[in-house]
CHARMM internal coordinates of N, CA and C (Angstrom, degrees):
IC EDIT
DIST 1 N 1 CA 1.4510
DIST 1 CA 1 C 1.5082
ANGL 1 N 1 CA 1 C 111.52
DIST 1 C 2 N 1.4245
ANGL 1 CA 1 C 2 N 104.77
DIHE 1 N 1 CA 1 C 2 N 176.50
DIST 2 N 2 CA 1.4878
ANGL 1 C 2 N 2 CA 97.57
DIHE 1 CA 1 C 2 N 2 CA 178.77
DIST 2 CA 2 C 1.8640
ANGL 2 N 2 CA 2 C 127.52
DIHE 1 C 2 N 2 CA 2 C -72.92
DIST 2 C 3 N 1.2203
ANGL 2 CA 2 C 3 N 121.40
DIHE 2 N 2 CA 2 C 3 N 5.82
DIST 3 N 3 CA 1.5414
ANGL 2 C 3 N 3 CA 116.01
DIHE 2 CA 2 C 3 N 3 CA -166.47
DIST 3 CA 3 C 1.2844
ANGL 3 N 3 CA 3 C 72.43
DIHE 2 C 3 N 3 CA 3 C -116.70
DIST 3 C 4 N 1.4251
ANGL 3 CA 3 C 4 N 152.85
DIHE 3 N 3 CA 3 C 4 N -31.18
DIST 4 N 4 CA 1.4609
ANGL 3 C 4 N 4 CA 125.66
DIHE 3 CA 3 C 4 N 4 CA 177.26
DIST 4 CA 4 C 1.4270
ANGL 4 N 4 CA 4 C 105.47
DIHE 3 C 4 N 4 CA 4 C -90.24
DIST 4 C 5 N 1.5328
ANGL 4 CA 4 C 5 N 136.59
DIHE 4 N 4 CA 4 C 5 N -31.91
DIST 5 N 5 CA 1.0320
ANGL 4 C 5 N 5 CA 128.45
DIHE 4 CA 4 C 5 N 5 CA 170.48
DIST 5 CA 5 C 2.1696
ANGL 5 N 5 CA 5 C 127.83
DIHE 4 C 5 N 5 CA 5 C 27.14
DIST 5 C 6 N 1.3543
ANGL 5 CA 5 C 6 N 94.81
DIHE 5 N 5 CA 5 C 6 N -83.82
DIST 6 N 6 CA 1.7152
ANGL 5 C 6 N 6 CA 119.35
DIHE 5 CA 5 C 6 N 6 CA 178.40
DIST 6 CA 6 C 1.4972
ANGL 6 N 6 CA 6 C 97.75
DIHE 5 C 6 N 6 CA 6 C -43.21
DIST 6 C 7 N 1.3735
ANGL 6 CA 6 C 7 N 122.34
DIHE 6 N 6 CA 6 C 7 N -47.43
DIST 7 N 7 CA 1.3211
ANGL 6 C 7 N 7 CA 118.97
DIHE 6 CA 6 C 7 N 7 CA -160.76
DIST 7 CA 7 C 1.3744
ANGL 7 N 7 CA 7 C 108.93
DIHE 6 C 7 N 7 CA 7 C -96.14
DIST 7 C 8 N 1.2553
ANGL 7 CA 7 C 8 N 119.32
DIHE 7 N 7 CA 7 C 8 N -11.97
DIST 8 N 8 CA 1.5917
ANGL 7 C 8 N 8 CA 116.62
DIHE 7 CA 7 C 8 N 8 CA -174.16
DIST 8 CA 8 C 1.3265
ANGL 8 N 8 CA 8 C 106.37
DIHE 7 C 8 N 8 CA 8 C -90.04
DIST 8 C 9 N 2.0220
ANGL 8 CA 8 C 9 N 111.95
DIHE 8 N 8 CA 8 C 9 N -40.05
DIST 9 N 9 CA 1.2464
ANGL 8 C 9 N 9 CA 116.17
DIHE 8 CA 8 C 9 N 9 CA 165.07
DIST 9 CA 9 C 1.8372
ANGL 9 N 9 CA 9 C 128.69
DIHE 8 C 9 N 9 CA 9 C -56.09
DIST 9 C 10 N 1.2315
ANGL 9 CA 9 C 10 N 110.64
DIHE 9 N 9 CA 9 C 10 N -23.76
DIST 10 N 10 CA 1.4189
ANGL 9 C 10 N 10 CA 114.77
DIHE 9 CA 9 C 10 N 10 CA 152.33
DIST 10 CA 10 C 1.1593
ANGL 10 N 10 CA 10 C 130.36
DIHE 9 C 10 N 10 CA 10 C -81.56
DIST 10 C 11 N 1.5076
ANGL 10 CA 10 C 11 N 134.06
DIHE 10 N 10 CA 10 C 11 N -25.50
DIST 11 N 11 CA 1.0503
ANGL 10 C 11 N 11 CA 142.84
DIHE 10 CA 10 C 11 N 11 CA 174.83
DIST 11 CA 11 C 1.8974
ANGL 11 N 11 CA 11 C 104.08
DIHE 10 C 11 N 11 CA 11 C -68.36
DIST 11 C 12 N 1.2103
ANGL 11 CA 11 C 12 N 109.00
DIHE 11 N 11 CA 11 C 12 N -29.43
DIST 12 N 12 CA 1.2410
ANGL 11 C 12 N 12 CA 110.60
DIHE 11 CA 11 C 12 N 12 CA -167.97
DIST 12 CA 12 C 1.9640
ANGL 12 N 12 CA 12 C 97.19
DIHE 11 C 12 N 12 CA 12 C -90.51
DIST 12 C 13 N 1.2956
ANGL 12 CA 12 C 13 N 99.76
DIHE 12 N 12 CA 12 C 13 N -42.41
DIST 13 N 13 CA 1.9301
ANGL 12 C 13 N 13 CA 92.11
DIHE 12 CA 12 C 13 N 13 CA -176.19
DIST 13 CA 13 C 1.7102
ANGL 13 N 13 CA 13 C 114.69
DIHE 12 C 13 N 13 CA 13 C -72.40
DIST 13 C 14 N 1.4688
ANGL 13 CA 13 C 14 N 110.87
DIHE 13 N 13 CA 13 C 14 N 0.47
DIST 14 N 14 CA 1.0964
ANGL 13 C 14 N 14 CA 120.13
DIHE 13 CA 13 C 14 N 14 CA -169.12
DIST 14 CA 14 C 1.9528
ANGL 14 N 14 CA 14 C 106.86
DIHE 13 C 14 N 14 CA 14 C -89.46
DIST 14 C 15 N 1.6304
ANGL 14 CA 14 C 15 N 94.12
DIHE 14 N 14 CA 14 C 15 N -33.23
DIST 15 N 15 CA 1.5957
ANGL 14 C 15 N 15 CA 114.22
DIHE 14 CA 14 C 15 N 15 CA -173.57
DIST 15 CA 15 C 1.4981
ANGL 15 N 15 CA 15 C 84.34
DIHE 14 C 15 N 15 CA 15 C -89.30
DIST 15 C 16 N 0.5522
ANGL 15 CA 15 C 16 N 139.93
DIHE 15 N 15 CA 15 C 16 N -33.36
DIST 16 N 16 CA 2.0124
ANGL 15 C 16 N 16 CA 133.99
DIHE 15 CA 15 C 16 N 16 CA -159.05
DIST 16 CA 16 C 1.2682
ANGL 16 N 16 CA 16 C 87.24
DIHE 15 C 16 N 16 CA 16 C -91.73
DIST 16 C 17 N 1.1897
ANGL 16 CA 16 C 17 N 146.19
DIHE 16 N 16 CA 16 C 17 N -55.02
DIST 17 N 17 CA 1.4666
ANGL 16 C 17 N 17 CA 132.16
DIHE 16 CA 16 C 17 N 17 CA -177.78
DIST 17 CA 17 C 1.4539
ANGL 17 N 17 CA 17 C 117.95
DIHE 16 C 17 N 17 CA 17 C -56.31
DIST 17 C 18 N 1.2190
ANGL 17 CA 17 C 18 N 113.07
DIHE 17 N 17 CA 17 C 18 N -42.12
DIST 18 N 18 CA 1.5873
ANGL 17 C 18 N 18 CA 127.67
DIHE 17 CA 17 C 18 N 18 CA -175.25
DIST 18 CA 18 C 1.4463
ANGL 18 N 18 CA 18 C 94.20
DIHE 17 C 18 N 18 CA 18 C -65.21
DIST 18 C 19 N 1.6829
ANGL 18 CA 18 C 19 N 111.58
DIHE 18 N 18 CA 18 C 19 N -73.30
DIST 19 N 19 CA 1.5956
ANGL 18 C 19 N 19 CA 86.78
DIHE 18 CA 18 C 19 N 19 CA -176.74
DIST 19 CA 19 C 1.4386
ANGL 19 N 19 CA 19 C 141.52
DIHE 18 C 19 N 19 CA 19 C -104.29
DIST 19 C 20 N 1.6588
ANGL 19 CA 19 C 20 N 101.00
DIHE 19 N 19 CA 19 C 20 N 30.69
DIST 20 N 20 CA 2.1094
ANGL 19 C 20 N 20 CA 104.79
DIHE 19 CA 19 C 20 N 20 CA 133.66
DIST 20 CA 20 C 0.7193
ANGL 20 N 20 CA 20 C 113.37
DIHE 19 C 20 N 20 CA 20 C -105.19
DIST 20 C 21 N 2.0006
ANGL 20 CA 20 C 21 N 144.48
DIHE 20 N 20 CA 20 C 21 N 45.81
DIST 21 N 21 CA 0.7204
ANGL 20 C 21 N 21 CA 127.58
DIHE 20 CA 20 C 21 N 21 CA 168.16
DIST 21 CA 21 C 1.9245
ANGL 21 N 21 CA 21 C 143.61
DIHE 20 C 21 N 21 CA 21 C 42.66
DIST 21 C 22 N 2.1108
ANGL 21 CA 21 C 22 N 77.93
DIHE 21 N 21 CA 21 C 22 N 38.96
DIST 22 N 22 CA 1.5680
ANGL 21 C 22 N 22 CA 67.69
DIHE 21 CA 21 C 22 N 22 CA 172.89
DIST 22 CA 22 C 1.6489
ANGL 22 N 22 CA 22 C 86.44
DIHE 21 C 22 N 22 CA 22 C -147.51
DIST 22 C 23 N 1.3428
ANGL 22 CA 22 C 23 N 127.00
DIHE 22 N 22 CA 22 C 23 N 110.54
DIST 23 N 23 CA 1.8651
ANGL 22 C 23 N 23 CA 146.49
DIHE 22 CA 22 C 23 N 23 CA -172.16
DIST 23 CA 23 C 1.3859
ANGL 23 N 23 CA 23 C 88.56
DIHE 22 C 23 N 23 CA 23 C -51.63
DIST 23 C 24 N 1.6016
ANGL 23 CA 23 C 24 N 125.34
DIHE 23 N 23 CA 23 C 24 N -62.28
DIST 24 N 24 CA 0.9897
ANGL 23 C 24 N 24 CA 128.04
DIHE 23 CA 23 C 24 N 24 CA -145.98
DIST 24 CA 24 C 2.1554
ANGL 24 N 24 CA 24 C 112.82
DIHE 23 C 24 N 24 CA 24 C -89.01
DIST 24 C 25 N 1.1321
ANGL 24 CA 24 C 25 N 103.70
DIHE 24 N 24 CA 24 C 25 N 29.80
DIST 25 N 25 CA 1.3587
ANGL 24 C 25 N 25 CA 106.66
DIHE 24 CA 24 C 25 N 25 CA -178.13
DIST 25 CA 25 C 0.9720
ANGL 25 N 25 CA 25 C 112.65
DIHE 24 C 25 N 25 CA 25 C -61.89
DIST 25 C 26 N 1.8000
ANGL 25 CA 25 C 26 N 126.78
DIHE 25 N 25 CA 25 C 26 N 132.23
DIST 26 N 26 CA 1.7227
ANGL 25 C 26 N 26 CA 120.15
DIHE 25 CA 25 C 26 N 26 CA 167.22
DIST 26 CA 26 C 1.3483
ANGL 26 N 26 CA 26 C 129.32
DIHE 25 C 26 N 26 CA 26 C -77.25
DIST 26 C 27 N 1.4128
ANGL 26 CA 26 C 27 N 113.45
DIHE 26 N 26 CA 26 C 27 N 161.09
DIST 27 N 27 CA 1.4057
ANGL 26 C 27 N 27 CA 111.37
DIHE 26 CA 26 C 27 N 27 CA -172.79
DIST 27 CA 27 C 1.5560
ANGL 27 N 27 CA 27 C 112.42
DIHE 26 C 27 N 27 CA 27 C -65.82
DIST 27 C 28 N 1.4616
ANGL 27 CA 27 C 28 N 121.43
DIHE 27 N 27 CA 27 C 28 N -16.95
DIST 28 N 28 CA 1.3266
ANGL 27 C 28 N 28 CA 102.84
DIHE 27 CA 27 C 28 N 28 CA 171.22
DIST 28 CA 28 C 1.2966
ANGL 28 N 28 CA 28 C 121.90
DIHE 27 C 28 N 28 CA 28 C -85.19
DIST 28 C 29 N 1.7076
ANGL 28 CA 28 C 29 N 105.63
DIHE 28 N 28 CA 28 C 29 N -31.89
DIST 29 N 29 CA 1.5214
ANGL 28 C 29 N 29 CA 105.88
DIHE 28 CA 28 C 29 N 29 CA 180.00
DIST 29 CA 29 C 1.7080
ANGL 29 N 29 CA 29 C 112.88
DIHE 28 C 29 N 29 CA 29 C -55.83
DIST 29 C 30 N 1.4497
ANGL 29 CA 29 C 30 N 117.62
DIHE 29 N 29 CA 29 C 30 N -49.77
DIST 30 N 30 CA 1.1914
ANGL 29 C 30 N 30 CA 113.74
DIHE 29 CA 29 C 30 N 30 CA 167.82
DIST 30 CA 30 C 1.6049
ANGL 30 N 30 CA 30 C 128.98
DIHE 29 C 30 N 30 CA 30 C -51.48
DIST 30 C 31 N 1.4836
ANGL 30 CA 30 C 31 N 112.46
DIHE 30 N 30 CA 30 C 31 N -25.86
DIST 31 N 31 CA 1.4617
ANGL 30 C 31 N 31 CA 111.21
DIHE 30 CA 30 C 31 N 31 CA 162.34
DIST 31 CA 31 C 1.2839
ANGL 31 N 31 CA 31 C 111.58
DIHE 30 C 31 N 31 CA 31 C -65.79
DIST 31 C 32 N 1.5109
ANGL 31 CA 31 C 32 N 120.75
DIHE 31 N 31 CA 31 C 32 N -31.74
DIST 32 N 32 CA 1.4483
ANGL 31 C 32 N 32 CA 117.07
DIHE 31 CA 31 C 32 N 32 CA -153.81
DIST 32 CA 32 C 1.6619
ANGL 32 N 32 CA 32 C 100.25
DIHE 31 C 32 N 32 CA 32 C -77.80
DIST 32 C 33 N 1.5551
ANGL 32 CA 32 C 33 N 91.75
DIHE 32 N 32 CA 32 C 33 N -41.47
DIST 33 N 33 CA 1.6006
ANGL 32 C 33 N 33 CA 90.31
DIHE 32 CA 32 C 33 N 33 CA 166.76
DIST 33 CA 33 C 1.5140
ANGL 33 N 33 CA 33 C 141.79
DIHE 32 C 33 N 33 CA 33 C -45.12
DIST 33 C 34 N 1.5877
ANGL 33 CA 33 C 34 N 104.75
DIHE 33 N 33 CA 33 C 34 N -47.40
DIST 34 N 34 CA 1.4141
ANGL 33 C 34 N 34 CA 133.76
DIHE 33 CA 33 C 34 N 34 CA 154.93
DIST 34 CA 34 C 1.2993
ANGL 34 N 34 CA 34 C 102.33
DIHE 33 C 34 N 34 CA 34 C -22.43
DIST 34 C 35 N 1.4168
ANGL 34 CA 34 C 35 N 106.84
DIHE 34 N 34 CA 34 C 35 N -73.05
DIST 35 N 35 CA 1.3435
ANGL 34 C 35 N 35 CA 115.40
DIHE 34 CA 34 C 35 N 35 CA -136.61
DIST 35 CA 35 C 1.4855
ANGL 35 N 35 CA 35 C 94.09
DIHE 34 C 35 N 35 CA 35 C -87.18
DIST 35 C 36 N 1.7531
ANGL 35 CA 35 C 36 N 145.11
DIHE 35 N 35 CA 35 C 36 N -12.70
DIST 36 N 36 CA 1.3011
ANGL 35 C 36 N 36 CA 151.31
DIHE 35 CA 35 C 36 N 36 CA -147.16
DIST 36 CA 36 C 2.2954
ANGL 36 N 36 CA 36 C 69.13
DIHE 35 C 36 N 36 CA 36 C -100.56
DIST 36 C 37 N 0.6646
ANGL 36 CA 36 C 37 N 136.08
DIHE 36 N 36 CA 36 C 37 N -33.37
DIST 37 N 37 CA 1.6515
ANGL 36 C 37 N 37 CA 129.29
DIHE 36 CA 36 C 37 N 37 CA -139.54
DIST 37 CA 37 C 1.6627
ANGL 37 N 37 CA 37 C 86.65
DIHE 36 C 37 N 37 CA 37 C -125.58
DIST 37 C 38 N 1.3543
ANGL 37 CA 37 C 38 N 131.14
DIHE 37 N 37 CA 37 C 38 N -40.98
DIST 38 N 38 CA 1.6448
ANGL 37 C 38 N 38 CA 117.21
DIHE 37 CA 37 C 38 N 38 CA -175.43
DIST 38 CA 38 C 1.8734
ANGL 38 N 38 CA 38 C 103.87
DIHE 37 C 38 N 38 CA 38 C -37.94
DIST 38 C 39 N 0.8091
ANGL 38 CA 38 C 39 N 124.57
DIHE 38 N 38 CA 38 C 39 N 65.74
DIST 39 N 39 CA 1.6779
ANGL 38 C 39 N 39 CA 111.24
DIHE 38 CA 38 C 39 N 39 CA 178.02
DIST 39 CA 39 C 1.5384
ANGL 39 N 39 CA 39 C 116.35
DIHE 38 C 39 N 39 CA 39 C -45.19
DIST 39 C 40 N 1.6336
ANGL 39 CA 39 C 40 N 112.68
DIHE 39 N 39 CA 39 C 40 N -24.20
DIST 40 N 40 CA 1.3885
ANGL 39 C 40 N 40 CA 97.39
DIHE 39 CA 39 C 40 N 40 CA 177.82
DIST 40 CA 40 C 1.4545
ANGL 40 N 40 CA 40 C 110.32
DIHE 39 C 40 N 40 CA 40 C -110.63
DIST 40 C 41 N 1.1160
ANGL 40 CA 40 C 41 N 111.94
DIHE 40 N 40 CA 40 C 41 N 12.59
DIST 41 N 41 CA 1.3061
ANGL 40 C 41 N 41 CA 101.09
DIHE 40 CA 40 C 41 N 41 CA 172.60
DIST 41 CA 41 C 1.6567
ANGL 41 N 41 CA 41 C 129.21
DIHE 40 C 41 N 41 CA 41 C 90.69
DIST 41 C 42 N 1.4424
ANGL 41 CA 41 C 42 N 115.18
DIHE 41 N 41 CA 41 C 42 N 2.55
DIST 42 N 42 CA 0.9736
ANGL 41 C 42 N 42 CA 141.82
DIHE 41 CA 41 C 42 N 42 CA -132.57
DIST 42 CA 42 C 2.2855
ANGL 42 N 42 CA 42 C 110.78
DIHE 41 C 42 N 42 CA 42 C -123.36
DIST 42 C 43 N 1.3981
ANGL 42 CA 42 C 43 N 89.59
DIHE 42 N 42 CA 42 C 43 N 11.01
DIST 43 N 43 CA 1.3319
ANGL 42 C 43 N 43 CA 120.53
DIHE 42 CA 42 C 43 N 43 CA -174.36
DIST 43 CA 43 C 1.6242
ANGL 43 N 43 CA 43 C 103.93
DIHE 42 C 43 N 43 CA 43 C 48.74
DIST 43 C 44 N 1.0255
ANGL 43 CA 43 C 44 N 131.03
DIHE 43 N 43 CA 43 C 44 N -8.45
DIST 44 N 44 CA 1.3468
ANGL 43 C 44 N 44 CA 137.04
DIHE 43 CA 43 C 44 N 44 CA 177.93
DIST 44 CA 44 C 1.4604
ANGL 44 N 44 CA 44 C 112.98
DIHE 43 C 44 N 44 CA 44 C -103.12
DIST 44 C 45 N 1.3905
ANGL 44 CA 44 C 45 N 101.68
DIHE 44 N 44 CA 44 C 45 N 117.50
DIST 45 N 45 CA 1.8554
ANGL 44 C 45 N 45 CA 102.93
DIHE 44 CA 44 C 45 N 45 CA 144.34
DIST 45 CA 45 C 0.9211
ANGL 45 N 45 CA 45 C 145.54
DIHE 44 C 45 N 45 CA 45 C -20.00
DIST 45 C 46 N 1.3716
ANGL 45 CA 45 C 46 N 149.84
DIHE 45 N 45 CA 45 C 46 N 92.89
DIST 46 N 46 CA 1.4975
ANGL 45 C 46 N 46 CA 122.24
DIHE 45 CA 45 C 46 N 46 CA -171.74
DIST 46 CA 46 C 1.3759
ANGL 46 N 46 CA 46 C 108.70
DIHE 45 C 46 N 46 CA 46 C -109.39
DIST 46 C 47 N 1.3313
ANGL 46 CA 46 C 47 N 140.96
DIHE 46 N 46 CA 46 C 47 N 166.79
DIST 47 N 47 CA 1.4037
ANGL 46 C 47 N 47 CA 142.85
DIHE 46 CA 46 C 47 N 47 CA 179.79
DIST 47 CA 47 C 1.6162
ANGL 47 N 47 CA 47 C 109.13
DIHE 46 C 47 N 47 CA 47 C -31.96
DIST 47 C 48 N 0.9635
ANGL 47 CA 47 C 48 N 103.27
DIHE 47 N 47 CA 47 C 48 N -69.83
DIST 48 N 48 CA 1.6446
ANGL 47 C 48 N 48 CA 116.89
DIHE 47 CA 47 C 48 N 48 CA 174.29
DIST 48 CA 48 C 1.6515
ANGL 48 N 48 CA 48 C 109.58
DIHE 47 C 48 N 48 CA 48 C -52.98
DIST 48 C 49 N 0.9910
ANGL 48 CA 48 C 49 N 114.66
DIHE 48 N 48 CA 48 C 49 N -56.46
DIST 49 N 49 CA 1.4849
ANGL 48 C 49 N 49 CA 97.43
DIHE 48 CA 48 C 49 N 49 CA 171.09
DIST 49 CA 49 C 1.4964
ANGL 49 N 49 CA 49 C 127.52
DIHE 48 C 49 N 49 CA 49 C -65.12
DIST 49 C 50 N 1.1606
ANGL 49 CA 49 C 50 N 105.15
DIHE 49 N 49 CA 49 C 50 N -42.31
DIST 50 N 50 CA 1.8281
ANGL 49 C 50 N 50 CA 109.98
DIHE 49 CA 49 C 50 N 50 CA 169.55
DIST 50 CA 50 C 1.6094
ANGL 50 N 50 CA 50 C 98.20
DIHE 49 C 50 N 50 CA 50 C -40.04
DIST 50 C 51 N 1.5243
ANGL 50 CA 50 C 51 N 115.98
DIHE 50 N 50 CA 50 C 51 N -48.03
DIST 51 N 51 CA 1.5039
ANGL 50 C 51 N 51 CA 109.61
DIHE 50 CA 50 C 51 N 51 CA -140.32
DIST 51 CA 51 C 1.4364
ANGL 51 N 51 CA 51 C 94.42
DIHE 50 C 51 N 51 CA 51 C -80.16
DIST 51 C 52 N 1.3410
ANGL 51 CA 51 C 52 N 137.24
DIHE 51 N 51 CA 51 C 52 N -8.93
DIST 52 N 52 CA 1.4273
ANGL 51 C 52 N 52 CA 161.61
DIHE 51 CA 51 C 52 N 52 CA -149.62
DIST 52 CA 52 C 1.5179
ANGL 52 N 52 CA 52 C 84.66
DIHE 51 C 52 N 52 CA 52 C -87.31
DIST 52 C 53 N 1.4183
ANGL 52 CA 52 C 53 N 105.25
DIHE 52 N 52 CA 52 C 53 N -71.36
DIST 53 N 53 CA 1.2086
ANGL 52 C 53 N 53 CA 126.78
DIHE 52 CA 52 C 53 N 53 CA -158.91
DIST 53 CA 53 C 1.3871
ANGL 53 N 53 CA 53 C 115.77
DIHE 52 C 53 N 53 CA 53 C -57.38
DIST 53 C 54 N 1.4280
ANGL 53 CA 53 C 54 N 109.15
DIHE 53 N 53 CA 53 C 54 N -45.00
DIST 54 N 54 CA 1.7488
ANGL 53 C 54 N 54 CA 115.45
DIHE 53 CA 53 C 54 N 54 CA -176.41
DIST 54 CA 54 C 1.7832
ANGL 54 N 54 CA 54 C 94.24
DIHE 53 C 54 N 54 CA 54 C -67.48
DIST 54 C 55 N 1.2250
ANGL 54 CA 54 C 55 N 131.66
DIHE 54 N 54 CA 54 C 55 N -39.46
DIST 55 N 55 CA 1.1217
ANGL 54 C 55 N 55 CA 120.37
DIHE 54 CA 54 C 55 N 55 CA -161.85
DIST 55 CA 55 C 1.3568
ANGL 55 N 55 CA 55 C 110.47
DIHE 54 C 55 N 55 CA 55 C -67.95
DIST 55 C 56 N 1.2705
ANGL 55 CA 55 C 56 N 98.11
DIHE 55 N 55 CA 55 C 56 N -23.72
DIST 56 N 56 CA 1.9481
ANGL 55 C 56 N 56 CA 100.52
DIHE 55 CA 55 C 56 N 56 CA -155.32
DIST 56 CA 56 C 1.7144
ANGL 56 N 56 CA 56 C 90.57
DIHE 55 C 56 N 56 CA 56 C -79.10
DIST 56 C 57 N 1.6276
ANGL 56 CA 56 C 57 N 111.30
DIHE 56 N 56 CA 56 C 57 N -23.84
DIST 57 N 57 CA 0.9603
ANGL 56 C 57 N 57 CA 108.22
DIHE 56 CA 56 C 57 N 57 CA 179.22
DIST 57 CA 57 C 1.5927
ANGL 57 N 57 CA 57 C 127.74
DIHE 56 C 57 N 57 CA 57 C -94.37
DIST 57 C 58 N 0.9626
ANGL 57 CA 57 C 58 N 122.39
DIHE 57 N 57 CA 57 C 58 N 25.95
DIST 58 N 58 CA 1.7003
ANGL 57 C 58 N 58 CA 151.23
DIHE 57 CA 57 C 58 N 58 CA 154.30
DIST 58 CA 58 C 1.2352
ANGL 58 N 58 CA 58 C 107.35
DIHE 57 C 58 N 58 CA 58 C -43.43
END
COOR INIT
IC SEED 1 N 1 CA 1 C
IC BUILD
């Protein structure tokens, strides 16, 4: 939600780095990512989209 926001968005570029293998990912690239996979538009991830996302990244 939004009052955790800051921390979920790091919590999340922290897991996205680990698994593409890259620690040092930026906060925009990881938005950009976000936002390439938000299918609804909705600035958030949802299960289904994450799972979109890990695959594409296979």
């Amino acid at each position: 939600g939004a009052a955790g926001g800051d921390d979920e968005e790091e919590e999340v570029r922290r897991m996205l780095g680990k698994l593409l293998g890259s620690e040092k990912m930026g906060l925009e690239e990881c938005r950009a990512m976000i936002c390439r996979f938000d299918l609804n538009g909705d600035g958030v991830l949802s299960f289904d989209e994450f799972r979109v996302m890990m695959m594409a990244n296979l």
